[in-house]
mmCIF file of the N, C-alpha and C atoms, coordinates in Angstrom:
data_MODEL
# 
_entry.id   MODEL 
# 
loop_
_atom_site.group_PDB 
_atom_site.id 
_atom_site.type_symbol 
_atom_site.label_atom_id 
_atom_site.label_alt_id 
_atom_site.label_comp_id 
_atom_site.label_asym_id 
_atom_site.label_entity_id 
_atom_site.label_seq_id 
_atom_site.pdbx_PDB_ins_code 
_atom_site.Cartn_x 
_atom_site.Cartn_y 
_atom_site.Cartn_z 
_atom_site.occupancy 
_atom_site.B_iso_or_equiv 
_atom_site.pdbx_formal_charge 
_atom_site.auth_seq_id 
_atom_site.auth_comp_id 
_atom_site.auth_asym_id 
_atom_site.auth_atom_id 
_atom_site.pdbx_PDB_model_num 
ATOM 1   N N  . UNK A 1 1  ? -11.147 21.192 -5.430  1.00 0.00 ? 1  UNK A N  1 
ATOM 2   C CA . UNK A 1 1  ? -11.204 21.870 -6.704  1.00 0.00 ? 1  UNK A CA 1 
ATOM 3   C C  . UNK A 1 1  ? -10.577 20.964 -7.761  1.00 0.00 ? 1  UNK A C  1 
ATOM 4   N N  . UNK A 1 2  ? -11.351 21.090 -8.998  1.00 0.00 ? 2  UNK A N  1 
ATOM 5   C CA . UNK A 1 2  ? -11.050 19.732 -9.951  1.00 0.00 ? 2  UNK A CA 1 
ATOM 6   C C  . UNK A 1 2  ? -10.195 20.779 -10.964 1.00 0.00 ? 2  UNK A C  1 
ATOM 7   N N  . UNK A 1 3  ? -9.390  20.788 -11.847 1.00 0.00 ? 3  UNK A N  1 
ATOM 8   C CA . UNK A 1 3  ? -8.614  21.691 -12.388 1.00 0.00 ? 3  UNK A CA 1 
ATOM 9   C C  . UNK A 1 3  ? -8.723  20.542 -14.217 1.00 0.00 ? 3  UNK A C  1 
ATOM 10  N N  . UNK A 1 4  ? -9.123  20.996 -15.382 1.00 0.00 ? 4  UNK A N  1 
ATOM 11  C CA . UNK A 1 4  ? -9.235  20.521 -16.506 1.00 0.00 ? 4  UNK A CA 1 
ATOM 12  C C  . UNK A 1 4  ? -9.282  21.116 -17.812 1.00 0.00 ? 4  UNK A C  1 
ATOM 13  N N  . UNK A 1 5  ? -8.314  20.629 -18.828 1.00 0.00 ? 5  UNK A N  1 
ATOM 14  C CA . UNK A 1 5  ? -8.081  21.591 -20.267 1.00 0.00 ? 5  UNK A CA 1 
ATOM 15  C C  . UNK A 1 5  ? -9.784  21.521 -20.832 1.00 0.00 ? 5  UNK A C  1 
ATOM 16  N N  . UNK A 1 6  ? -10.243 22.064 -21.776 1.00 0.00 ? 6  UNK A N  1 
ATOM 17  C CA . UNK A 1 6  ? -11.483 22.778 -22.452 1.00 0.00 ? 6  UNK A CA 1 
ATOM 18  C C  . UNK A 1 6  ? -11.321 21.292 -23.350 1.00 0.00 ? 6  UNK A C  1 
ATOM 19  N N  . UNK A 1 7  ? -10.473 20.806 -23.927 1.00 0.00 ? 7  UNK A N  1 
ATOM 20  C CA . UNK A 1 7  ? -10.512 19.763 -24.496 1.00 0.00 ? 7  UNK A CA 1 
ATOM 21  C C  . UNK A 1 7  ? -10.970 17.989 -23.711 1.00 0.00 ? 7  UNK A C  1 
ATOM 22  N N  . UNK A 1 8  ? -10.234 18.330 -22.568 1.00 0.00 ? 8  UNK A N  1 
ATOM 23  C CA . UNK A 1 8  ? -10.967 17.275 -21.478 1.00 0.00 ? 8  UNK A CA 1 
ATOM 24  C C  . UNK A 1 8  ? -12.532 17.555 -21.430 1.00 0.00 ? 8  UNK A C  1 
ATOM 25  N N  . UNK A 1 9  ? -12.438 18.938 -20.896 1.00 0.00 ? 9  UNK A N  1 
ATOM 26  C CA . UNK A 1 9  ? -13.820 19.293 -20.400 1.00 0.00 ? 9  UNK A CA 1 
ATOM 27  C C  . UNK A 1 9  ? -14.932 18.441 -21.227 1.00 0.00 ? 9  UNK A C  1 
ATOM 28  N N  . UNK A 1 10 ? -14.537 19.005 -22.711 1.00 0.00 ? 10 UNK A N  1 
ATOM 29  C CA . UNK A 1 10 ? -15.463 18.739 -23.911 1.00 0.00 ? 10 UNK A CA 1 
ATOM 30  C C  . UNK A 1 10 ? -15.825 16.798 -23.966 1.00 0.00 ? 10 UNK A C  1 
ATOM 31  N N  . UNK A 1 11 ? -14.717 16.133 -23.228 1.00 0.00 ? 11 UNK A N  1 
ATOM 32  C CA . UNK A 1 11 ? -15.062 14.913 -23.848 1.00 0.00 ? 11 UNK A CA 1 
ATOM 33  C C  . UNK A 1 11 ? -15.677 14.133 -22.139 1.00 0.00 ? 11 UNK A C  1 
ATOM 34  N N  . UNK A 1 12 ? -15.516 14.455 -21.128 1.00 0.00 ? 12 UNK A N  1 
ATOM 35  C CA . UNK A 1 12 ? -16.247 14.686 -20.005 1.00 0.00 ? 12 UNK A CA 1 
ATOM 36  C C  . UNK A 1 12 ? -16.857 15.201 -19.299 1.00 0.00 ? 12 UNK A C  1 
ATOM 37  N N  . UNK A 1 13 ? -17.665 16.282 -20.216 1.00 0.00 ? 13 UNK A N  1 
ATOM 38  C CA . UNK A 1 13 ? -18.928 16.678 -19.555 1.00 0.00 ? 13 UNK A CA 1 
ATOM 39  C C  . UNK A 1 13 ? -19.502 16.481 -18.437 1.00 0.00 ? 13 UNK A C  1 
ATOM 40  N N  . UNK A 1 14 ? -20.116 15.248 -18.579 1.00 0.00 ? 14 UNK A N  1 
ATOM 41  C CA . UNK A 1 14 ? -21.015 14.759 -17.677 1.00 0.00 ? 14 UNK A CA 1 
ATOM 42  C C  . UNK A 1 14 ? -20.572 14.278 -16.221 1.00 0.00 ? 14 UNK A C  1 
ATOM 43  N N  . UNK A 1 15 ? -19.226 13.955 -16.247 1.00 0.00 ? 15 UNK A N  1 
ATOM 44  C CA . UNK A 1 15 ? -18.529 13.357 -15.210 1.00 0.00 ? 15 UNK A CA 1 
ATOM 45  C C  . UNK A 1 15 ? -18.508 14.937 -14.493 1.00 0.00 ? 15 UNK A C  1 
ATOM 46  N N  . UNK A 1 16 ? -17.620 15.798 -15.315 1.00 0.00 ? 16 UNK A N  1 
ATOM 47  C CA . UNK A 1 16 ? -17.914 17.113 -14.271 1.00 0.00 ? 16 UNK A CA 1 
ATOM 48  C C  . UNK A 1 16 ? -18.736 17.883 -13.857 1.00 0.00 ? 16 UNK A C  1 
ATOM 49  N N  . UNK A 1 17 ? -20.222 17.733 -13.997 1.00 0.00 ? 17 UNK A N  1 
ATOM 50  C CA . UNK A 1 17 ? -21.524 17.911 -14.143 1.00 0.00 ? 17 UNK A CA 1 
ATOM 51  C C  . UNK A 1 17 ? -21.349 17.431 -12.585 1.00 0.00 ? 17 UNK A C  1 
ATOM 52  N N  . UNK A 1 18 ? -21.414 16.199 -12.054 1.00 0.00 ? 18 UNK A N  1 
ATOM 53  C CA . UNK A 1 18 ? -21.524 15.212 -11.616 1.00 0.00 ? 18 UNK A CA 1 
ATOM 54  C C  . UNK A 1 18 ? -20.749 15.834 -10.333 1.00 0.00 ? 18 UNK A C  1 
ATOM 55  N N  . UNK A 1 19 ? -19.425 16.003 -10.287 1.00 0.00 ? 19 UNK A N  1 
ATOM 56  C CA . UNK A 1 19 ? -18.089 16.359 -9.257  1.00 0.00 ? 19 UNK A CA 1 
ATOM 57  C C  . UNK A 1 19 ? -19.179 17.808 -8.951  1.00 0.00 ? 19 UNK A C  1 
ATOM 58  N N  . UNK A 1 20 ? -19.518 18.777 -9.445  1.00 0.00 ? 20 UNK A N  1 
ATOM 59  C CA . UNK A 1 20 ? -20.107 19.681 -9.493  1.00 0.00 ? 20 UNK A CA 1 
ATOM 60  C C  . UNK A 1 20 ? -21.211 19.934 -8.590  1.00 0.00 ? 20 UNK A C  1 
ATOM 61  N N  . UNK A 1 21 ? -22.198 18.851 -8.756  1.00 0.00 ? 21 UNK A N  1 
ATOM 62  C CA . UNK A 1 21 ? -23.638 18.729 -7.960  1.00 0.00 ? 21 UNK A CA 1 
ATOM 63  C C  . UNK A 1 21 ? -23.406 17.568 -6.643  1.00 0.00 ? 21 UNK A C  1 
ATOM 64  N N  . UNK A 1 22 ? -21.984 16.828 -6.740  1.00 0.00 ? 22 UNK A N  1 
ATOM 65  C CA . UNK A 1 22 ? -21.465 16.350 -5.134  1.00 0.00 ? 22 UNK A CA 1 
ATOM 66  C C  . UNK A 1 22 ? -21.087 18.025 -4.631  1.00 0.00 ? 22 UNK A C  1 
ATOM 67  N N  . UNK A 1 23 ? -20.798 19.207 -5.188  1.00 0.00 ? 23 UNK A N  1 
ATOM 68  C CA . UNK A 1 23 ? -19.855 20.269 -4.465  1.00 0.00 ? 23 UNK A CA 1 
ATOM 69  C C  . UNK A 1 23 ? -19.025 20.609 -4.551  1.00 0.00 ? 23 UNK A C  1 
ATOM 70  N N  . UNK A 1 24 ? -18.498 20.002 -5.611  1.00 0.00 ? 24 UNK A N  1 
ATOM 71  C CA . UNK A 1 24 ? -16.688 20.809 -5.848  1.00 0.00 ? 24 UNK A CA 1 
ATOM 72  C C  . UNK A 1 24 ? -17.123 21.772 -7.081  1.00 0.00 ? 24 UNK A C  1 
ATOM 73  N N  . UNK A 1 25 ? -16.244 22.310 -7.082  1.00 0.00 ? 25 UNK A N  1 
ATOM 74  C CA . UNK A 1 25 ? -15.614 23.669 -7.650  1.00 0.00 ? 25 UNK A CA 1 
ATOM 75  C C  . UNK A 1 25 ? -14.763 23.230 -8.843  1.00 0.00 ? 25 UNK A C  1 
ATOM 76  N N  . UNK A 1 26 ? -15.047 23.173 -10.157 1.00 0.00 ? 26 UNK A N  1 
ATOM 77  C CA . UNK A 1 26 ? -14.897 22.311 -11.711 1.00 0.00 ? 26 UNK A CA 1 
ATOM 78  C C  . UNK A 1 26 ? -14.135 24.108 -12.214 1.00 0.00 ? 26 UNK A C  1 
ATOM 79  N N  . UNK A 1 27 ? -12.352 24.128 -12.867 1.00 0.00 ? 27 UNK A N  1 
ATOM 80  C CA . UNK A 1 27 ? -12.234 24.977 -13.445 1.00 0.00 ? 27 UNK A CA 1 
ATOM 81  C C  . UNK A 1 27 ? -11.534 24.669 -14.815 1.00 0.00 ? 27 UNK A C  1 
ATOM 82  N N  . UNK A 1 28 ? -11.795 25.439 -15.953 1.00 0.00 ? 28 UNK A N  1 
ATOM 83  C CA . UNK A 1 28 ? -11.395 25.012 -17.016 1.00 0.00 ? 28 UNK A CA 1 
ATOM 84  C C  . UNK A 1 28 ? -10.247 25.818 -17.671 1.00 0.00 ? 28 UNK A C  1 
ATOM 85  N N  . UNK A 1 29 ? -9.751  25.480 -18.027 1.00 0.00 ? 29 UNK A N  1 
ATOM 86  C CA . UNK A 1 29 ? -8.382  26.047 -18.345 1.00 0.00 ? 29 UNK A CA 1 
ATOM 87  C C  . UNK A 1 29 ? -8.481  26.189 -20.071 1.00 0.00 ? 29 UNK A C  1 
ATOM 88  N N  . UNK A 1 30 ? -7.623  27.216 -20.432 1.00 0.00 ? 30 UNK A N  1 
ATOM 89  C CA . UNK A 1 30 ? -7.692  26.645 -22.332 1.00 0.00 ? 30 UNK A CA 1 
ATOM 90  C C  . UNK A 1 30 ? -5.825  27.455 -22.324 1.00 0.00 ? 30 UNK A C  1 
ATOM 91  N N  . UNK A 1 31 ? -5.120  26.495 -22.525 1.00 0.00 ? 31 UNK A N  1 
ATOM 92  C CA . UNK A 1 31 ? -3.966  27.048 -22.748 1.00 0.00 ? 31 UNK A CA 1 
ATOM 93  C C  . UNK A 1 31 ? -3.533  27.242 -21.506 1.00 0.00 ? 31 UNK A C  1 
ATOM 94  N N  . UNK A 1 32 ? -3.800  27.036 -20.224 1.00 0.00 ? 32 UNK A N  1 
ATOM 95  C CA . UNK A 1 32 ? -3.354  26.840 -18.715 1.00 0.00 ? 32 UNK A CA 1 
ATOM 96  C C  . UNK A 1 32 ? -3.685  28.013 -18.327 1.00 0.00 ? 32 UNK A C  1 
ATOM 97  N N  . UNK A 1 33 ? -4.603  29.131 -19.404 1.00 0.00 ? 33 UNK A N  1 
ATOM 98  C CA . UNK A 1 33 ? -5.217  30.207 -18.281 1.00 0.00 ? 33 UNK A CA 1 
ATOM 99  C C  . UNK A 1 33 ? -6.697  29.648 -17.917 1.00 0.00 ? 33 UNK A C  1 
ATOM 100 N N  . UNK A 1 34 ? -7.366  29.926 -17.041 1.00 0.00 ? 34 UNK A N  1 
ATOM 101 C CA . UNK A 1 34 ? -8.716  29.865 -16.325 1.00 0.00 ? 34 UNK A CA 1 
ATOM 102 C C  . UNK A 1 34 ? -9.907  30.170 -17.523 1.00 0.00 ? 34 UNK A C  1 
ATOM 103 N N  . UNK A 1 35 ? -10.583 29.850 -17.786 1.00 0.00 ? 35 UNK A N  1 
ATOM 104 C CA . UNK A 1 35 ? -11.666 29.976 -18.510 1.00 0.00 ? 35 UNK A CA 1 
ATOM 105 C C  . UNK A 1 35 ? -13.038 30.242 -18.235 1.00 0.00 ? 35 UNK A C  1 
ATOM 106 N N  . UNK A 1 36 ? -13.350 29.237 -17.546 1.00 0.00 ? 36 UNK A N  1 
ATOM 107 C CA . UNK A 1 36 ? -14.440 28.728 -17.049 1.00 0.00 ? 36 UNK A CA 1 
ATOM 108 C C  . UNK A 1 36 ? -14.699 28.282 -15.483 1.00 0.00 ? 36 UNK A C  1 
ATOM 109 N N  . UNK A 1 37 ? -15.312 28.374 -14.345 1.00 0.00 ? 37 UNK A N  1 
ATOM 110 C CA . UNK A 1 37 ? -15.331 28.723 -13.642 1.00 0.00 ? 37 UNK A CA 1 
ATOM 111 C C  . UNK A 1 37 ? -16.985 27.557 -13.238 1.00 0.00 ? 37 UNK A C  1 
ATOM 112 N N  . UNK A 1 38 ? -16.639 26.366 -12.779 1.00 0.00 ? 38 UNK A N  1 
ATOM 113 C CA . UNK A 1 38 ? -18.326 25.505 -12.614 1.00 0.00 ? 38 UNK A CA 1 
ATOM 114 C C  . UNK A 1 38 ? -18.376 25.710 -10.821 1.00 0.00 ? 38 UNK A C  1 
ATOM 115 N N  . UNK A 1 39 ? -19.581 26.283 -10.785 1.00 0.00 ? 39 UNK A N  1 
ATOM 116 C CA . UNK A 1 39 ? -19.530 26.056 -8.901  1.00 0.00 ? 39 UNK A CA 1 
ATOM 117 C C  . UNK A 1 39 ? -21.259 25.533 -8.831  1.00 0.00 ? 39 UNK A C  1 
ATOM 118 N N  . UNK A 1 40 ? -21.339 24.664 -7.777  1.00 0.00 ? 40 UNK A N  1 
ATOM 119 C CA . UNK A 1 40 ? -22.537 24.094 -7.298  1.00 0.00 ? 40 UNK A CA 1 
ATOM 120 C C  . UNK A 1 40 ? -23.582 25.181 -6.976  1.00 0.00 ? 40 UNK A C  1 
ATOM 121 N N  . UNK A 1 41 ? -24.761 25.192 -7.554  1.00 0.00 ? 41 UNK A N  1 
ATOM 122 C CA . UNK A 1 41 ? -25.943 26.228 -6.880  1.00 0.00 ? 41 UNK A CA 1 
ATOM 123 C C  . UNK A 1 41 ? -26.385 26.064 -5.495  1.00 0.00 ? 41 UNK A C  1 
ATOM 124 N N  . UNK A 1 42 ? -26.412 27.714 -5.095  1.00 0.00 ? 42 UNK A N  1 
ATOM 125 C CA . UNK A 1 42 ? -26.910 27.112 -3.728  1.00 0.00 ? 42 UNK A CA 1 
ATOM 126 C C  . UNK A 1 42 ? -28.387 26.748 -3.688  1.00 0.00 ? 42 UNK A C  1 
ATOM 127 N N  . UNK A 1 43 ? -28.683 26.018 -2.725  1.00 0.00 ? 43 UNK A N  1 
ATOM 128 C CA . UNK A 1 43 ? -29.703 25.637 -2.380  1.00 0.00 ? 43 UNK A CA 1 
ATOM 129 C C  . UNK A 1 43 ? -30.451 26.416 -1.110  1.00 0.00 ? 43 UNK A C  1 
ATOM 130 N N  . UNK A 1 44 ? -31.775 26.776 -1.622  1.00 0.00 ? 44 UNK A N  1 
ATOM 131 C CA . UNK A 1 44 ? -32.668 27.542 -0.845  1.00 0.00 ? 44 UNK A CA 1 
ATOM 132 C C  . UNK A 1 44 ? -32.912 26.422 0.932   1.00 0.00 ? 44 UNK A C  1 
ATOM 133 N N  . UNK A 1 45 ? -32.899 27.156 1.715   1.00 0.00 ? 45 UNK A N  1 
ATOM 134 C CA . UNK A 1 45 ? -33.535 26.248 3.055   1.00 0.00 ? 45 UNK A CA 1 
ATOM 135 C C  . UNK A 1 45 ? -34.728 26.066 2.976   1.00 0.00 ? 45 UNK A C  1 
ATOM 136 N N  . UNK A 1 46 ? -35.096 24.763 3.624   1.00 0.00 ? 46 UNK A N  1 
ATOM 137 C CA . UNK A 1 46 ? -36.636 24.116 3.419   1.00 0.00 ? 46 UNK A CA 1 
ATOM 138 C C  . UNK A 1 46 ? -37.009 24.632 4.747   1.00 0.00 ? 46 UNK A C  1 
ATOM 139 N N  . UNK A 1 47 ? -38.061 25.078 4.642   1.00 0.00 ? 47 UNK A N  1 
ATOM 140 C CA . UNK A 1 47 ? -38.680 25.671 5.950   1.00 0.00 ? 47 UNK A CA 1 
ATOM 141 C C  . UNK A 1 47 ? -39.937 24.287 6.176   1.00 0.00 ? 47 UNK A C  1 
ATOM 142 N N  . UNK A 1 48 ? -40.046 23.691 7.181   1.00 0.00 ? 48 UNK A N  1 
ATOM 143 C CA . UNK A 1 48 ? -41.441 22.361 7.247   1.00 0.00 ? 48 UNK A CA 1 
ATOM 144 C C  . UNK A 1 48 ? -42.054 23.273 8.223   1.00 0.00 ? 48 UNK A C  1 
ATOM 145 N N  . UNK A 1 49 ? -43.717 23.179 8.093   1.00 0.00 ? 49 UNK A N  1 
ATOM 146 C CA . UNK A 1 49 ? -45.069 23.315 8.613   1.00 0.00 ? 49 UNK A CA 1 
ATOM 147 C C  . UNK A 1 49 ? -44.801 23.616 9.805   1.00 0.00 ? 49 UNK A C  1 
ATOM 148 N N  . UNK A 1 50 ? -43.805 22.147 10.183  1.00 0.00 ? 50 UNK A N  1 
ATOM 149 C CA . UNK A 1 50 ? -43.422 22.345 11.917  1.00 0.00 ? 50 UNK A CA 1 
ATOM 150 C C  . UNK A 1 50 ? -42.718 23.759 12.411  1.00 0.00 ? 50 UNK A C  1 
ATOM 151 N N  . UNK A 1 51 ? -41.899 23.777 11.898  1.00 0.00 ? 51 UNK A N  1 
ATOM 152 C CA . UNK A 1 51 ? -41.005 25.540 12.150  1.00 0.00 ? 51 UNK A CA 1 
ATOM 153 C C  . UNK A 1 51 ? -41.954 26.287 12.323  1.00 0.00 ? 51 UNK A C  1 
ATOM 154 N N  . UNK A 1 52 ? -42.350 26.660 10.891  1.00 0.00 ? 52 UNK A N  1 
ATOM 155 C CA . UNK A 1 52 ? -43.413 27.918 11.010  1.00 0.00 ? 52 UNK A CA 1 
ATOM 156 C C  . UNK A 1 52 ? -44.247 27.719 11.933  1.00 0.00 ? 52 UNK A C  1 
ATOM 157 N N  . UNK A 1 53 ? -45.399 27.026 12.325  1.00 0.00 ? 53 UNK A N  1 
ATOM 158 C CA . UNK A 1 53 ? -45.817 26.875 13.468  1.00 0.00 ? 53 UNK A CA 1 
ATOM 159 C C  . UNK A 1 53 ? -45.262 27.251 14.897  1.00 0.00 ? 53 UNK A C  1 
ATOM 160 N N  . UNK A 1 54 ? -44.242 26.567 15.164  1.00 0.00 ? 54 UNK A N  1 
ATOM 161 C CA . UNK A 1 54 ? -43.333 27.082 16.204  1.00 0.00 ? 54 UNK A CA 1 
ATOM 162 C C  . UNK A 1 54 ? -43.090 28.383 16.376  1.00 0.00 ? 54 UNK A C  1 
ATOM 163 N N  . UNK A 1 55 ? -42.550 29.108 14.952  1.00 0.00 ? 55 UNK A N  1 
ATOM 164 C CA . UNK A 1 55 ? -42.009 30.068 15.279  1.00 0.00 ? 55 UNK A CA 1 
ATOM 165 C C  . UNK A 1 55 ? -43.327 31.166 15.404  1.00 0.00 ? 55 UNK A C  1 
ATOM 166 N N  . UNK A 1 56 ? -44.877 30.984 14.619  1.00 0.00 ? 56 UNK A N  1 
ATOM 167 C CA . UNK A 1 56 ? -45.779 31.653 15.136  1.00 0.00 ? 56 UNK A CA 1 
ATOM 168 C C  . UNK A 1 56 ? -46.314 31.484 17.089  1.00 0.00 ? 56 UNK A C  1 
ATOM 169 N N  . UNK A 1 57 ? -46.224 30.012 16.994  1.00 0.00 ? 57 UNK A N  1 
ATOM 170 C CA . UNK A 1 57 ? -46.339 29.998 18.788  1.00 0.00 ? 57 UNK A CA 1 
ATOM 171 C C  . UNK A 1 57 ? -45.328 31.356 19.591  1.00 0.00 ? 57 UNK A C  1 
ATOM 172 N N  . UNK A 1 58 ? -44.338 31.237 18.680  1.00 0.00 ? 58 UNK A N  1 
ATOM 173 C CA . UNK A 1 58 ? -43.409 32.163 19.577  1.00 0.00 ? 58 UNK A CA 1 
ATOM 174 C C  . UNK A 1 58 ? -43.693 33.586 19.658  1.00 0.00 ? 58 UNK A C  1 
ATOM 175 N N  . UNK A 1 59 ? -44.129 33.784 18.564  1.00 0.00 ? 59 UNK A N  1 
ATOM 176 C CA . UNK A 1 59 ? -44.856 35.342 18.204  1.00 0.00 ? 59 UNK A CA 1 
ATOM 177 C C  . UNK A 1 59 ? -45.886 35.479 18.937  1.00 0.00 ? 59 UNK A C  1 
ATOM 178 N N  . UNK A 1 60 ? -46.813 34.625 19.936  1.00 0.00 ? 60 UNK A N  1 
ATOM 179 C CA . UNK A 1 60 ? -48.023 34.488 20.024  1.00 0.00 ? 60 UNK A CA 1 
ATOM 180 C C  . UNK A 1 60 ? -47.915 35.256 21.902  1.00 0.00 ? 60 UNK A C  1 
ATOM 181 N N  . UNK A 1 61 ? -46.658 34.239 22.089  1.00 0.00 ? 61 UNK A N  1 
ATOM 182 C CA . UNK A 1 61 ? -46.294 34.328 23.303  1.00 0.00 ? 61 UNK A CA 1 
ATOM 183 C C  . UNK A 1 61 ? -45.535 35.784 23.895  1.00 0.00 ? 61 UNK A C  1 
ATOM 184 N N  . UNK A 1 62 ? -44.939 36.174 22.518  1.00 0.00 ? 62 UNK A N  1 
ATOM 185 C CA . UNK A 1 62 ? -43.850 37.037 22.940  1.00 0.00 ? 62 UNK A CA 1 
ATOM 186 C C  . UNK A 1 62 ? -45.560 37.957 22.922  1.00 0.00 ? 62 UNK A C  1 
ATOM 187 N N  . UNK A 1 63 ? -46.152 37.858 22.084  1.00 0.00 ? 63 UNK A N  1 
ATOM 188 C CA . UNK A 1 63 ? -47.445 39.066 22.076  1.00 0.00 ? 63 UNK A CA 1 
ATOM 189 C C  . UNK A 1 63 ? -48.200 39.566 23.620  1.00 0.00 ? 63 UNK A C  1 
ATOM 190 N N  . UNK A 1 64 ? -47.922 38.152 23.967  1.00 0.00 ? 64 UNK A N  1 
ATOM 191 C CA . UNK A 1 64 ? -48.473 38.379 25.744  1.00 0.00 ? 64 UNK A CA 1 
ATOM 192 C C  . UNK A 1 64 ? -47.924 39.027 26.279  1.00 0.00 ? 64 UNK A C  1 
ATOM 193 N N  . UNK A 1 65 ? -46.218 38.893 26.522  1.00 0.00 ? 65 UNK A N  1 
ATOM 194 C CA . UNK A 1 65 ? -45.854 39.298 27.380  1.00 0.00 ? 65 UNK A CA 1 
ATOM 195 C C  . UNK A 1 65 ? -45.595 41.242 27.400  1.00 0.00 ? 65 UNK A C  1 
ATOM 196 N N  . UNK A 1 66 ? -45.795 41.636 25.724  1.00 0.00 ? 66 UNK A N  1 
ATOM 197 C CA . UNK A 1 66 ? -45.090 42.692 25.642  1.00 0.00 ? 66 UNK A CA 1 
ATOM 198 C C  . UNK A 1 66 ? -46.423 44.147 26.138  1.00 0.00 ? 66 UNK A C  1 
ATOM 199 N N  . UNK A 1 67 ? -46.297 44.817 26.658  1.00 0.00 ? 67 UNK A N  1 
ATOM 200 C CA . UNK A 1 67 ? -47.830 45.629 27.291  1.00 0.00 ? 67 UNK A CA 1 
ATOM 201 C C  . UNK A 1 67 ? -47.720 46.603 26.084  1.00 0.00 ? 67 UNK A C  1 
ATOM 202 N N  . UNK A 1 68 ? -48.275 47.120 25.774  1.00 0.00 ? 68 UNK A N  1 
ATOM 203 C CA . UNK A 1 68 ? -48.643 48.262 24.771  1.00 0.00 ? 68 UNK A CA 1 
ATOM 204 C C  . UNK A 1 68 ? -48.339 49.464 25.392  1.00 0.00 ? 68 UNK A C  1 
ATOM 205 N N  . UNK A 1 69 ? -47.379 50.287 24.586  1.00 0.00 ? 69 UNK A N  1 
ATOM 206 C CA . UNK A 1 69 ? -47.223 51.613 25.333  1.00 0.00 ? 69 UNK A CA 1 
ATOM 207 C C  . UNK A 1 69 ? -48.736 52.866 24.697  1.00 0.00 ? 69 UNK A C  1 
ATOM 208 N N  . UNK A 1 70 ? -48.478 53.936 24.980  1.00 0.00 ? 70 UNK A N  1 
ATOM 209 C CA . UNK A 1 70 ? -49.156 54.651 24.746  1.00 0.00 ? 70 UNK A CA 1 
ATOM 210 C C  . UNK A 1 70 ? -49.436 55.162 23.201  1.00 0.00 ? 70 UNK A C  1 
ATOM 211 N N  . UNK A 1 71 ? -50.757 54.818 22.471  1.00 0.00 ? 71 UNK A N  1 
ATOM 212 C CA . UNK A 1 71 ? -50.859 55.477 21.256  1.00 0.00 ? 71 UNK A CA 1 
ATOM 213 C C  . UNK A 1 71 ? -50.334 55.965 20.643  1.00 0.00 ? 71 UNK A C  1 
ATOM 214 N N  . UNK A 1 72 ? -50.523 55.824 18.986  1.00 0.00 ? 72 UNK A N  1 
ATOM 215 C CA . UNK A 1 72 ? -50.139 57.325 18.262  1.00 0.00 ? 72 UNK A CA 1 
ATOM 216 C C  . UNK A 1 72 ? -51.010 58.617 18.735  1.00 0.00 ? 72 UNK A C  1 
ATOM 217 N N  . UNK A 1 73 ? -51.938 58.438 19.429  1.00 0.00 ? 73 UNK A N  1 
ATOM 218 C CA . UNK A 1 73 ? -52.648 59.756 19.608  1.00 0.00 ? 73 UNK A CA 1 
ATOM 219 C C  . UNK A 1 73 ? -52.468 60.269 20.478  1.00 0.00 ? 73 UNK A C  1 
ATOM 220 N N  . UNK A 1 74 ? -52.344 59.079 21.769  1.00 0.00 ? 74 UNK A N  1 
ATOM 221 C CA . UNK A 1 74 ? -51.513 59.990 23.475  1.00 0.00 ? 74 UNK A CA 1 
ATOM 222 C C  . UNK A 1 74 ? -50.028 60.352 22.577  1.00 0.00 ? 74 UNK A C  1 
ATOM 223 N N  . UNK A 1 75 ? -49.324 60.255 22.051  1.00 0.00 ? 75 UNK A N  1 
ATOM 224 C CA . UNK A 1 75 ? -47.798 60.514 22.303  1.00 0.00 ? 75 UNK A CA 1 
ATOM 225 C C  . UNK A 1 75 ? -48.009 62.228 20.950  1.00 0.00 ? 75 UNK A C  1 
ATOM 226 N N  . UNK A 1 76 ? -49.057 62.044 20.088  1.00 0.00 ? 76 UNK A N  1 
ATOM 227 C CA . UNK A 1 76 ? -49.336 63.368 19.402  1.00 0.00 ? 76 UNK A CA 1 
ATOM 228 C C  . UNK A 1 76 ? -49.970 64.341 20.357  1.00 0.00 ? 76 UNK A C  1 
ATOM 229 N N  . UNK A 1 77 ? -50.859 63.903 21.254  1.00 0.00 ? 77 UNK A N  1 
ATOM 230 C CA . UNK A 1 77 ? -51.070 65.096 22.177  1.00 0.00 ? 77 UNK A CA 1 
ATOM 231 C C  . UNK A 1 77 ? -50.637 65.496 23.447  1.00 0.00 ? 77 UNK A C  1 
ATOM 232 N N  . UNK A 1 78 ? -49.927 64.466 23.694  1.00 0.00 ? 78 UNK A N  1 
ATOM 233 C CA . UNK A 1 78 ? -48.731 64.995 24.588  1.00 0.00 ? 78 UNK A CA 1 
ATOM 234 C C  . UNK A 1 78 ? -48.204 66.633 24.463  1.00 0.00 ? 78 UNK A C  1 
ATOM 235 N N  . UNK A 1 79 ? -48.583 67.641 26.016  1.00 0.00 ? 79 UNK A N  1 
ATOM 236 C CA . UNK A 1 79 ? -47.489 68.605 25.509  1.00 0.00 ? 79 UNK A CA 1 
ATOM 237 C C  . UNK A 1 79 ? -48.683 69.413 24.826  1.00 0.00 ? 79 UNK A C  1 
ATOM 238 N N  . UNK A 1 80 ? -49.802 68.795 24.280  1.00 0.00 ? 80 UNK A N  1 
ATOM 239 C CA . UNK A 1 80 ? -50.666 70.088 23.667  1.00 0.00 ? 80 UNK A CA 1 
ATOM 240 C C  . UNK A 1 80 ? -51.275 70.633 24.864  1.00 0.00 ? 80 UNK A C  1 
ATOM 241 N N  . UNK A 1 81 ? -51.859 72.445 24.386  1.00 0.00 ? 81 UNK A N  1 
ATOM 242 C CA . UNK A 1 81 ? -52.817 72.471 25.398  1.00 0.00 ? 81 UNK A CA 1 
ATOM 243 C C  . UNK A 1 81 ? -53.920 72.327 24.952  1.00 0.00 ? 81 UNK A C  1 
ATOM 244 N N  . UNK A 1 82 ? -55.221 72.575 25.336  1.00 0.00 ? 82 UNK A N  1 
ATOM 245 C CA . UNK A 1 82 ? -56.458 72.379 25.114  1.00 0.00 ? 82 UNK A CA 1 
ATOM 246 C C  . UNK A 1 82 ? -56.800 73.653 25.040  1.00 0.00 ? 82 UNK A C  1 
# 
């Protein structure tokens, strides 16, 4: 965590821009209370072609193994009479 007066801030911008998008945590002070508050965005996960693929193979497989139980229509007439 980088700790800096509003007057620093103002004349190094860019340097804390910088500390910021390596990952640290930039706070600004004005008068030694907290002000400002810089934190790095997170970043979304990259999903590649390869994964998804995989993870449909896996869906494909688990599809085999799982047997189908009985209908919505056996488990509604279950229990009726005729």
């Amino acid at each position: 965590m980088h700790r800096t007066g509003i007057y620093e801030a103002k004349n190094n911008f860019s340097a804390l821009v910088e500390l910021v998008e390596k990952g640290e945590e930039v706070r600004i002070t004005r008068h030694g209370k907290e002000v400002v508050r810089m934190l790095p965005m997170r970043r979304k996960p990259v999903i590649t072609d390869e994964q998804i693929a995989r993870e449909l193979d896996q869906i494909d497989a688990l599809h085999k193994v799982i047997k189908p139980g009985p209908g919505w229509r056996e488990l509604r007439d279950e229990g009726r009479q005729e």
